[in-house]
C-alpha positions in Angstrom: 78.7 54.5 -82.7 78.2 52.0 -80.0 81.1 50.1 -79.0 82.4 46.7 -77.1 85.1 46.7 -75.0 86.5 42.9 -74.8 89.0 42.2 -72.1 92.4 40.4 -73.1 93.8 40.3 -69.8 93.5 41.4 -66.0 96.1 40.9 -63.5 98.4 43.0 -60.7 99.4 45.0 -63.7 96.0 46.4 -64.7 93.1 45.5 -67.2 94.0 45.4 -70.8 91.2 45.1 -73.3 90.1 46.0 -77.1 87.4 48.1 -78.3 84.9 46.7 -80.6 83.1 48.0 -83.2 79.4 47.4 -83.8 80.3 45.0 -86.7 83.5 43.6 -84.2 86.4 45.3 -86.0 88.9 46.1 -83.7 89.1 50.3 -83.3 91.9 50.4 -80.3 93.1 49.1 -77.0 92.4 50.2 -73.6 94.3 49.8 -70.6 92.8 50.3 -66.7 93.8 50.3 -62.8 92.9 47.0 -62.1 92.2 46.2 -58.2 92.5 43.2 -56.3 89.2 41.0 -55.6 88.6 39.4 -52.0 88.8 35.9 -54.0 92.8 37.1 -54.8 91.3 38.0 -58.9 91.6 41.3 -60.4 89.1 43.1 -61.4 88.7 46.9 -62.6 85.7 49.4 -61.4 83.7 48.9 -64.8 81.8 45.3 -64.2 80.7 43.4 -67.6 77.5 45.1 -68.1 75.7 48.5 -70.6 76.5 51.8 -69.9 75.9 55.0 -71.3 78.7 57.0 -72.4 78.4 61.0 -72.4 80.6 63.2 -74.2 81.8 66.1 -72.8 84.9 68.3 -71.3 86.3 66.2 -68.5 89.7 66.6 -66.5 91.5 64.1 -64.9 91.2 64.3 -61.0 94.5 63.4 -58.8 92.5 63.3 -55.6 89.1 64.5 -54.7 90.2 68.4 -54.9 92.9 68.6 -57.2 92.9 68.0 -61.3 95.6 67.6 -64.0 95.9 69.8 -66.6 93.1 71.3 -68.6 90.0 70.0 -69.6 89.6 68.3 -72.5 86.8 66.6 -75.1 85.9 62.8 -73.8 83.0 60.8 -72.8 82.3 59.5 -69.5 80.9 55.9 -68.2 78.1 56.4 -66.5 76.3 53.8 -63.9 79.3 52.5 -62.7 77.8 51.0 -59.2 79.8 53.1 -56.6 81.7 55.2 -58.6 81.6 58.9 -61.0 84.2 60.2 -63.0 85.6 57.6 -65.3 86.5 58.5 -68.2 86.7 56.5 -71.7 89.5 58.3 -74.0 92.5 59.3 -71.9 96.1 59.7 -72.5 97.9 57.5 -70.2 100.8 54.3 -71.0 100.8 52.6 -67.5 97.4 51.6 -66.1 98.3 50.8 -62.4 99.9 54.7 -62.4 98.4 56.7 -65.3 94.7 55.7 -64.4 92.1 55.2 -61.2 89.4 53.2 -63.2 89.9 55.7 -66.4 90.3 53.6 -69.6 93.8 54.6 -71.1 94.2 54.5 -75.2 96.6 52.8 -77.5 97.3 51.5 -80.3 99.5 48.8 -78.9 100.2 46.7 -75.7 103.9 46.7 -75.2 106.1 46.8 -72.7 107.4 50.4 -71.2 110.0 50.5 -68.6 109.3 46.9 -68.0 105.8 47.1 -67.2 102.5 46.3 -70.1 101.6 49.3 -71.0 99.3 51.0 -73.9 101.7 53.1 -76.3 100.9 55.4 -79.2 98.4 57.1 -76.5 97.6 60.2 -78.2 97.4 59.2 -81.9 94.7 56.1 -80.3 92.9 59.0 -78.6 92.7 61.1 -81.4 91.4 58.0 -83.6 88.7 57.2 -81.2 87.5 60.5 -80.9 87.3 61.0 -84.9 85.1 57.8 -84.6 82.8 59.4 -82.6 82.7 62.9 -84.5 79.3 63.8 -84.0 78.2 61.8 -81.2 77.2 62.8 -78.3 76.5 59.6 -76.3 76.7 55.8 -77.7 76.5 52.6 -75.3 79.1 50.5 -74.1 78.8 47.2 -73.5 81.3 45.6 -71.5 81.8 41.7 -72.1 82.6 39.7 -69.2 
């Protein structure tokens, strides 16, 4: 199933964004590092644009030689100008720790710790994965 990711806010504490169904149900909410723009805005590594999305195992890399934890089922952004790796489906809460331009899943945008962060991470994961039983790449299309 393709899907739209459709930003609800980017700032110093990371990009926070909904994902879209084709028909523009809301399926969960996604959470990235955002990083400061020359012009002082805040942008994260995904620009508004298409990209393909490749399932696959994946791990999450802390570095360029050393990974966390074991791999696991996910699809990857791919064409992301300058960058490889990014993963859509994580489990993470705080997007300026938890992710380097990986989109983090919730259910929710709360506060953790005093801090926005995604919550129910694991349950959202497991929901957007069961939406994509099956598929084995799908397009998203980032709004700007």
């Amino acid at each position: 199933m393709d899907i739209t990711l459709k930003k609800t806010s980017c700032d110093e504490t990371g990009f926070f964004g909904e994902l879209l169904s084709p028909a523009g149900a809301h399926l969960i909410y996604v959470a990235s590092h955002a990083y400061q723009q020359d012009d002082g805005s805040w942008a994260m590594k995904v620009q508004p644009g298409q990209y393909l999305c490749v399932g696959g195992m994946h791990q999450i890399m802390n570095g360029p030689n050393h990974t966390l934890g074991q791999p696991f089922k996910t699809f990857e952004v791919t064409g992301v100008v300058g960058h490889s790796g990014i993963l859509l489906g994580h489990v993470g809460n705080w997007p300026q720790l938890d992710s380097d331009g990986c989109f983090l899943t919730g259910l929710a945008i709360a506060t953790l710790s005093g801090k926005p962060a995604v919550i129910s991470s694991t349950a959202a994961y497991n929901q957007f994965m069961s939406t994509q039983l099956g598929v084995s790449q799908f397009t998203l299309t980032v709004l700007p």
